[in-house]
Structures are given as structure tokens and as C-alpha cells.
C-alpha positions in Angstrom: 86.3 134.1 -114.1 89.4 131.9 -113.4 92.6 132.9 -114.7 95.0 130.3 -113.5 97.2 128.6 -115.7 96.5 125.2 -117.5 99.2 123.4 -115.9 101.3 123.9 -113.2 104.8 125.5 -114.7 107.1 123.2 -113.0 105.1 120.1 -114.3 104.8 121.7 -117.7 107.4 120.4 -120.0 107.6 116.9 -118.3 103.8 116.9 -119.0 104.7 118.2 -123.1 107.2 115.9 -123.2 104.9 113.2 -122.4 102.2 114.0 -124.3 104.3 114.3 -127.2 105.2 110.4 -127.0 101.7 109.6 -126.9 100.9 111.8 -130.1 103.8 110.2 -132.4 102.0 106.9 -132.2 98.1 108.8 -132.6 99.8 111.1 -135.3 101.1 108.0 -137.5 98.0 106.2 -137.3 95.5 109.1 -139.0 96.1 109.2 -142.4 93.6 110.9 -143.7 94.3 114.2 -141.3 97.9 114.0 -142.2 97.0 114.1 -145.7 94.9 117.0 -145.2 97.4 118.7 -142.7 100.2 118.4 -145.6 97.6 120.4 -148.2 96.4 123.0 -145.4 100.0 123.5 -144.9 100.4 124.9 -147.8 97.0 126.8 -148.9 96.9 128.1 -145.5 92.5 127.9 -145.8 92.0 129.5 -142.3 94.9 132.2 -142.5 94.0 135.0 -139.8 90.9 133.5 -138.5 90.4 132.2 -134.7 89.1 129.1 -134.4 86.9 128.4 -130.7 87.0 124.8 -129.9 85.3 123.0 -127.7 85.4 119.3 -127.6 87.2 116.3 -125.8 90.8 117.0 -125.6 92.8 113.6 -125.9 95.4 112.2 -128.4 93.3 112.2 -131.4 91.8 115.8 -130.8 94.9 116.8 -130.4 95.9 115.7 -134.0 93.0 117.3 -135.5 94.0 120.6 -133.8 97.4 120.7 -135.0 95.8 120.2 -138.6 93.6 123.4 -137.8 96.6 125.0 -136.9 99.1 124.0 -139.6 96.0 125.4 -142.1 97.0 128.9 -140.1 94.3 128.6 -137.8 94.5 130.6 -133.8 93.4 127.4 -131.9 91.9 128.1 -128.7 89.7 126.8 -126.5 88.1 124.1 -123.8 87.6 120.4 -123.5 84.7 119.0 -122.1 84.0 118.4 -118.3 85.8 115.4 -117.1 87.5 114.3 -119.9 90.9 116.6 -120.8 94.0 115.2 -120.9 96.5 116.9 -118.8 99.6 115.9 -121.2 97.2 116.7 -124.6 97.1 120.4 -123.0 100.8 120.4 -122.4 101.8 119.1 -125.8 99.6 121.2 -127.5 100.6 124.0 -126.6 103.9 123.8 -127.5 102.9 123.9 -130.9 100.7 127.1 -130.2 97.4 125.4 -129.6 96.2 126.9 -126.1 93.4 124.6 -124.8 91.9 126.2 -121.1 91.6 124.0 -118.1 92.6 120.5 -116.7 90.9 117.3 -116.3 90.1 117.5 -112.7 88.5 121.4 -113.2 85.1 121.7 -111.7 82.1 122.2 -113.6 82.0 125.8 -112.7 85.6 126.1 -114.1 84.5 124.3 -117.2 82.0 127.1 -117.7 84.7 130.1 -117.0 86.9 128.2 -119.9 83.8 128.0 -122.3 83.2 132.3 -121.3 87.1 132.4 -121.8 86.9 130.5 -125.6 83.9 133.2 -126.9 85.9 136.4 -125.2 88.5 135.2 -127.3 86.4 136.1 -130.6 86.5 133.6 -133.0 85.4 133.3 -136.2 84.6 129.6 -136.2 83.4 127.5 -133.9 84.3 123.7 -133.2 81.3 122.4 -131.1 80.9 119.8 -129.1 77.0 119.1 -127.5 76.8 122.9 -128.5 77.8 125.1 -125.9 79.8 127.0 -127.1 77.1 128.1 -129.9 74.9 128.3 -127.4 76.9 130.6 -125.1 77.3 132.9 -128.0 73.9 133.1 -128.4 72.9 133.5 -125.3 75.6 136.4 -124.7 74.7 138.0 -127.5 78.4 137.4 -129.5 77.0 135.3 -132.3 77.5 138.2 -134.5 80.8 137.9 -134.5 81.0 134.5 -135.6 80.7 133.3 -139.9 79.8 129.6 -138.7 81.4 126.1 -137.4 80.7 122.6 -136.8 78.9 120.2 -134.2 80.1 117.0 -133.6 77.5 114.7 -131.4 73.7 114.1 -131.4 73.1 115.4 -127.8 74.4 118.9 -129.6 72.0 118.6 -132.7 69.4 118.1 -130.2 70.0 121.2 -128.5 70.6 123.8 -131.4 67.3 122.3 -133.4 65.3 122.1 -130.3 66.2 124.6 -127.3 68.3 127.1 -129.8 66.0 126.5 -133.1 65.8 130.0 -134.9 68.7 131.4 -132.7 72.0 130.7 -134.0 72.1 133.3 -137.3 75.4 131.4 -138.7 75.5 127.9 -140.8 76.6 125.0 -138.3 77.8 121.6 -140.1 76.3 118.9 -137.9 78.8 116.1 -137.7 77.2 113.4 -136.3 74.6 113.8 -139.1 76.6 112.3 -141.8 76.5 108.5 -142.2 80.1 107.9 -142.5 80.4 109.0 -138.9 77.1 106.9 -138.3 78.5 104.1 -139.2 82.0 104.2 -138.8 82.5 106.1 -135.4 79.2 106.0 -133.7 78.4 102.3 -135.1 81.2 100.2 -134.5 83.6 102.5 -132.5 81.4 103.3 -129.7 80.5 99.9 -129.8 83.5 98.7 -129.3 84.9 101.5 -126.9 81.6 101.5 -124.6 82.3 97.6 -124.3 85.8 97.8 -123.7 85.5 100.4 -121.4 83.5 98.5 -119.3 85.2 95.9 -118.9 88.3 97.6 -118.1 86.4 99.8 -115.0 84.7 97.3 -113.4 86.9 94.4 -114.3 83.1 92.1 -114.6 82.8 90.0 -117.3 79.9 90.0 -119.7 78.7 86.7 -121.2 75.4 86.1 -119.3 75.3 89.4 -117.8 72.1 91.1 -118.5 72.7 94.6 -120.0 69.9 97.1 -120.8 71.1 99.7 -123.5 68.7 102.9 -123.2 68.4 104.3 -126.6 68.7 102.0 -130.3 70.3 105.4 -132.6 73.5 104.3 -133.9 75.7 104.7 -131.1 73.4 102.0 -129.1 72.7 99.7 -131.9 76.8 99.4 -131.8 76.8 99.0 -127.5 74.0 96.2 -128.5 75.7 94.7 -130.9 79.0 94.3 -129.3 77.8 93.3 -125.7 75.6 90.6 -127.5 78.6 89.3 -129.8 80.9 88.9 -126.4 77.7 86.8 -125.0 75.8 89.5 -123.1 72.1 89.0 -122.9 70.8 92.4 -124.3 67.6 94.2 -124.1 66.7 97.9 -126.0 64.7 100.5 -124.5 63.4 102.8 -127.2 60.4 105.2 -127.5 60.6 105.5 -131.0 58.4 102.9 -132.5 60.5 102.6 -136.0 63.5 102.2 -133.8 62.2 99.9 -131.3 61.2 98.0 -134.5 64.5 97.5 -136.0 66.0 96.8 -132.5 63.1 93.6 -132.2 64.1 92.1 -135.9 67.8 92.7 -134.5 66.7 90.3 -132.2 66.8 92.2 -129.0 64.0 92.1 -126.3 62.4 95.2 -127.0 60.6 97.8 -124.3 60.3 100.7 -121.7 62.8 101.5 -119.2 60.3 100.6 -116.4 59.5 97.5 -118.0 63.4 96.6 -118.3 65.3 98.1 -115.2 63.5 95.4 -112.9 65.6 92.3 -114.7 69.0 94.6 -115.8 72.4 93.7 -114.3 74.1 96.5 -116.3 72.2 99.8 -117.7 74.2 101.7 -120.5 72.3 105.0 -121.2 73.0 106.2 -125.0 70.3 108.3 -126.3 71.5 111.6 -125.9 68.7 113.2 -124.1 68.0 114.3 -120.1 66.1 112.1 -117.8 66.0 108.5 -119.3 66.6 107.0 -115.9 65.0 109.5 -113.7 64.2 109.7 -110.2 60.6 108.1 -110.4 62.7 104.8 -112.0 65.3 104.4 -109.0 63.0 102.0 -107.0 62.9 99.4 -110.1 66.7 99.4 -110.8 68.0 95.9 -108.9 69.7 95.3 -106.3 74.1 95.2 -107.5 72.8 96.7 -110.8 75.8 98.5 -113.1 74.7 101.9 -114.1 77.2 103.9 -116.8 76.0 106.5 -119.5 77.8 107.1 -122.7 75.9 110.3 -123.9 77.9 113.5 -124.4 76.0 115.4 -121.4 76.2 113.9 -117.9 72.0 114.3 -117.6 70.9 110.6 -119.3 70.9 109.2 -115.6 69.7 111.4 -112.8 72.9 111.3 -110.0 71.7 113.9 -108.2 68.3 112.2 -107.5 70.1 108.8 -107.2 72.6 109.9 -104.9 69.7 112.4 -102.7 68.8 108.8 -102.2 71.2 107.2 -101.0 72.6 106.9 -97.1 76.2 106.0 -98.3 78.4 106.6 -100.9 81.9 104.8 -101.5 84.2 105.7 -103.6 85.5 102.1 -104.8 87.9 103.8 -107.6 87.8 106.8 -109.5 85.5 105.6 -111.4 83.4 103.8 -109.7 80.8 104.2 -106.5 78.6 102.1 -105.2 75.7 103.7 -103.3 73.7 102.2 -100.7 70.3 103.1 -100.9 68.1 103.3 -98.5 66.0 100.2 -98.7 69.4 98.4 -98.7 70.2 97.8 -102.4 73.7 98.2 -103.9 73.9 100.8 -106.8 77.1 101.1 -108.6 77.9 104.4 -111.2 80.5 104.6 -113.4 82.2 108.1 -113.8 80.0 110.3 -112.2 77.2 109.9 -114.8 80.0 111.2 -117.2 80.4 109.4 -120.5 82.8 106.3 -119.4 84.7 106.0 -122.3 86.5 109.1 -122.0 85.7 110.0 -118.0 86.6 106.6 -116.9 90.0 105.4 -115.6 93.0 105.2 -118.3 90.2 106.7 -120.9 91.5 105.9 -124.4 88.0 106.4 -126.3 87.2 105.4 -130.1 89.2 103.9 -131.9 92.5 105.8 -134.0 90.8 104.9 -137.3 87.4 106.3 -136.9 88.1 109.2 -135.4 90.3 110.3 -138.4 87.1 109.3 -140.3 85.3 111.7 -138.1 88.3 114.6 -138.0 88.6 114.4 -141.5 85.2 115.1 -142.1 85.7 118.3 -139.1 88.5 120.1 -140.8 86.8 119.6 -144.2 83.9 120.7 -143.4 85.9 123.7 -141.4 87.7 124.5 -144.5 84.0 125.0 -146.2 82.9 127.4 -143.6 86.0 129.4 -143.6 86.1 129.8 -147.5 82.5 129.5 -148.6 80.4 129.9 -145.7 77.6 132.0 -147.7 77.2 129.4 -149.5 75.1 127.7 -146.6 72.3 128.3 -144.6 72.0 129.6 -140.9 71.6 126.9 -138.4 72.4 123.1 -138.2 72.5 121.6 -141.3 74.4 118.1 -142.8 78.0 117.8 -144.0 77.5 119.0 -147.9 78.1 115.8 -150.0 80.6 116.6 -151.7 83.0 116.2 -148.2 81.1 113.3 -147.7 82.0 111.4 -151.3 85.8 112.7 -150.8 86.3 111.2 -147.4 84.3 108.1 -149.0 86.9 107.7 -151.6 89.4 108.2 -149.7 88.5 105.6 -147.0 88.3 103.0 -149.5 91.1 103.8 -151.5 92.8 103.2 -148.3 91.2 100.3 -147.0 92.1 98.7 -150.6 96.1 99.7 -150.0 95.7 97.3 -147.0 94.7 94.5 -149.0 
């Protein structure tokens, strides 16, 4: 297990001292976490208890942390491969938050930090794509643990599917709730898949044919937005009710090996392994775009593509283009990694949603630390009384902007 430090000392407080000019704007901007910071502040909900995180570590993770922490939380843990902010690390730990690891860790680091956040013991967990719950199942530490929260689908997936029956405390699911359907994965994926985009590969999109893989929220959003800035969009979907919706959206509707053939860009975004897989390589075309936005690197098969191919060049750090060996021109955004966040100068959804979605975290936190027999084991939705609050409140303050 590694034991290094997060950051080296001598870089430390210029890092901090960065990170903390990038927080003042994020902090100002996420109203509804400062209002709840201001009341855990005082109550103190989480006084004694350790709280594991796991999850993206960037400006607006960062606020939510020190929220957790001002409620009297022990705030440890990990971001996710590929994605921590350096400066977040610094800043936050300057306000006692200890986060393990660095953006450029390897993937066998990433898993030493995730063994580091469960040796820790905490009482709650803060999931994201489940792996921390599923560590502590798997090692046999899920005793220990009253319950916690899961943020994305790709996590849902995994602790109703692979983990069903196994995890003995209540987890909140997150990305069930239909505020963060609509208001996160909706439009701010939407918007920050399509601006993303743009940004790495510097293409434009109007008459650029773009194949989204997946029509849940988060890809009706990528849809929506590529086909308002004049992309020409077609949906691959298995599910017949979705790839229903996505044809009276207007969308060409069908399988991946029907699409690839005619696709200048593929966005994957369905939140499960395999969707381009090794037996679809042949059909992608020639100076196709490949990027995936799921949370786990596994909706496009690199290793298979890259097996594949007899030369690889690095064009940025976020970008490769690999020539394959029939001669066609592959280009793949961040590794497989979601773009968004893993791509260069990653800023990922927008301020507003993400308070949305963080509001609805430490909420929903709060009701596991206080109250967690009142729910069941396993994954289950935000209760609806979090839901109607964080409602309310959205309005009220959407109505104080009129």
C-alpha cells in the first residue's frame, strides 16, 4: 500500500493557496450548500462520525466536503482515477479534509487510496460508481459501516446487480432522484459533454455526425445539446421504451453496429462495460472521434482498440489518435476516461446543478447519520421528503432571480 504524501511539501501551500482562489468563486455560487453549511454548523448532525468519500475531487466537491466537515464530520478519502485536482487536495486540507492521492496516480494507486479510505473506518460512506461499498464488502468491513450515499448510475448498477443482497447497510442512490435527472444529468451533462468537446478537439459540430451510445438522461441531454448546436445525431439504445422516446425525439434510432459505419463522433453514456467492444472496431470509420462520458473507463474497450492498433500518438493529453492496422485513423479522448472531468482544463457540470446534486448528498447524509434505521439495507431512492425540500428551495431561488 502506498504511503506517500498527497502533494509534494514544497509545492503544498502554493498549491492551497491556489486552490483556495478557485474555491471563493465555486463557494459563492452554491447557495443551497452554503445554506445548509450555515445550519450544520451549528447542529453539528455528524458530530464524531467519519465520513469515507469517494468521488471526483474538483471545486464543487470540494464545497460539499467542507459542508460535511463544518456539520463535524472526519472527511477522508479518494477521488476517482484521472480526475483529482491537485489544488482541491491542497486547499482542502487546510481546512482538515484529507483527500489521498493526485491526479496523475496510477490505477493501482487509486486502488491503495480506496484500501486507505475503508482502513480509515468510517461510519458513512460517500460513493461514487460504488467502490468503496464494494470494497467493504468484499473485505468483509461492512459491519462497521450504518450506511451512505451513491451518486451515479454506473454505481446503482453495480450494487443492484453484481453486489445485490451484499451490502447489509441502507445506501441513498443519488442519481435516482429526478431532480438530479433532470437538472444535473439532463441539462448539465448535456451541456458539459458538448463543451468539453469542443474544447479538446477544438472540431466544430454543426454537420458533424455524432452517435450517442445510451438514451437515459445523461444521453438524452448529449443529444439534445449536440443537435441544438447543429450536430446530426443518432441514438443507440437496446431498451425498446427508450429507443422509442429517442425516435419521437426525432433522432435516428438503432444498434451500435448499425450506426458506427456512418458516425464522425461516438459519445458512449450508458453506464455499462462493453458498448463498443472489440468485435465493433472494424465498423467504426476511418477519422472517427471516440470519447465516453460514463463514470467507469469500460463503455469503450481501449485495451482491445489499442491491441489493435500499430501506432499510437499522443496528440495532447487528451487526445490520441491510433492507427490501426488496416490504415484507419482512430482518435480517443482521455484514455476512455469520462472527458468532462479527465480531459484537459476539466471544469465539469455546471456550479448550479451540482449544488442541486450536493444539496441533495449532504441531506440525504444528514438522514443516514441521524435516522439511518429508519431505512432499508441496500440501494434505495432519496426519501421524498429531501426531495420536496431541495424542490422548494430551488424554486424559491430561481423566483429571487426574477
Amino acid at each position: 500500500m502506498s504511503d506517500k504524501t498527497t502533494v509534494p511539501t514544497h509545492d503544498a501551500a502554493d498549491l492551497a493557496s491556489q486552490g483556495e482562489e478557485r474555491l471563493g468563486w465555486i463557494r459563492s455560487r452554491m447557495h443551497l450548500l452554503a445554506a445548509i453549511r450555515e445550519d450544520f454548523a451549528a447542529r453539528k448532525p455528524f458530530d464524531g462520525m467519519t465520513i469515507g468519500v469517494g468521488l471526483h475531487t474538483e471545486p464543487k466537491t470540494a464545497v460539499l466536503f467542507e459542508t460535511l466537515a463544518a456539520g463535524g464530520a472526519r472527511v477522508l478519502g479518494t477521488g476517482n482515477h484521472g480526475s483529482t485536482q491537485d489544488d482541491m487536495v491542497a486547499a482542502l486540507a487546510t481546512s482538515g479534509v484529507t483527500i489521498f492521492g493526485r491526479r496523475e496516480d496510477t490505477l493501482a494507486e487509486h486502488h491503495d487510496n480506496l484500501r486507505r479510505t475503508i482502513d480509515a473506518r468510517p461510519d458513512i460512506l460517500l460513493d461514487n460508481g460504488a467502490d468503496l461499498a464494494a470494497l467493504a464488502a468484499e473485505s468483509g468491513a461492512a459491519g462497521q459501516i450504518i450506511g451512505g450515499t451513491e451518486e451515479t448510475t454506473s454505481g446503482a448498477f453495480r450494487l443492484r446487480e453484481a453486489f445485490e443482497g451484499q451490502i447489509p447497510f441502507p445506501v441513498i442512490v443519488i442519481n435516482d432522484s429526478p431532480l438530479k435527472a433532470i437538472g444535473e444529468n439532463l441539462h448539465a451533462v448535456g451541456q458539459s459533454t458538448v463543451e468539453s468537446w469542443m474544447r479538446i478537439t477544438n472540431l466544430m459540430i454543426p454537420g458533424r455526425r455524432f452517435l450517442v451510445a445510451g438514451y437515459g438522461w445523461c444521453g438524452r441531454g448529449i443529444a439534445q445539446y449536440l443537435r441544438s448546436l447543429g450536430g446530426l445525431v443518432s441514438i443507440a439504445e437496446i431498451d425498446e421504451i427508450k429507443a422509442f422516446e429517442a425516435a419521437f425525439d426525432g433522432f435516428r434510432v438503432g444498434t451500435a453496429a448499425e450506426l458506427l459505419p456512418g458516425a464522425d463522433a461516438v459519445i458512449t453514456a450508458t453506464g455499462r462495460a462493453g458498448v463498443i467492444s472489440a468485435d465493433l472496431i472494424d465498423l467504426i470509420q476511418d477519422g472517427a472521434v471516440l470519447g465516453n462520458i460514463g463514470h467507469f473507463p469500460w463503455e469503450i474497450d481501449v485495451a482491445a482498440l489499442k491491441k489493435r492498433a500499430t501506432t499510437i500518438n499522443p496528440m495532447t493529453s487528451a487526445i490520441e489518435v491510433l492507427t490501426m492496422e488496416d490504415g484507419r485513423e482512430l482518435t480517443l479522448l482521455a484514455d476512455g476516461r469520462m472527458f468532462n472531468l479527465a480531459g484537459t482544463a476539466p471544469k465539469g457540470n455546471s456550479i448550479e446543478s451540482m449544488d442541486l446534486g450536493f444539496a441533495l448528498q449532504a441531506l440525504s447524509l444528514e438522514r443516514v447519520a441521524l435516522d439511518a434505521g429508519s431505512l432499508q439495507p441496500g440501494p434505495q431512492r432519496v426519501p421524498d421528503d429531501i426531495e420536496r425540500r431541495v424542490a422548494r428551495d430551488i424554486v424559491a431561488q430561481l423566483k429571487g432571480a426574477h
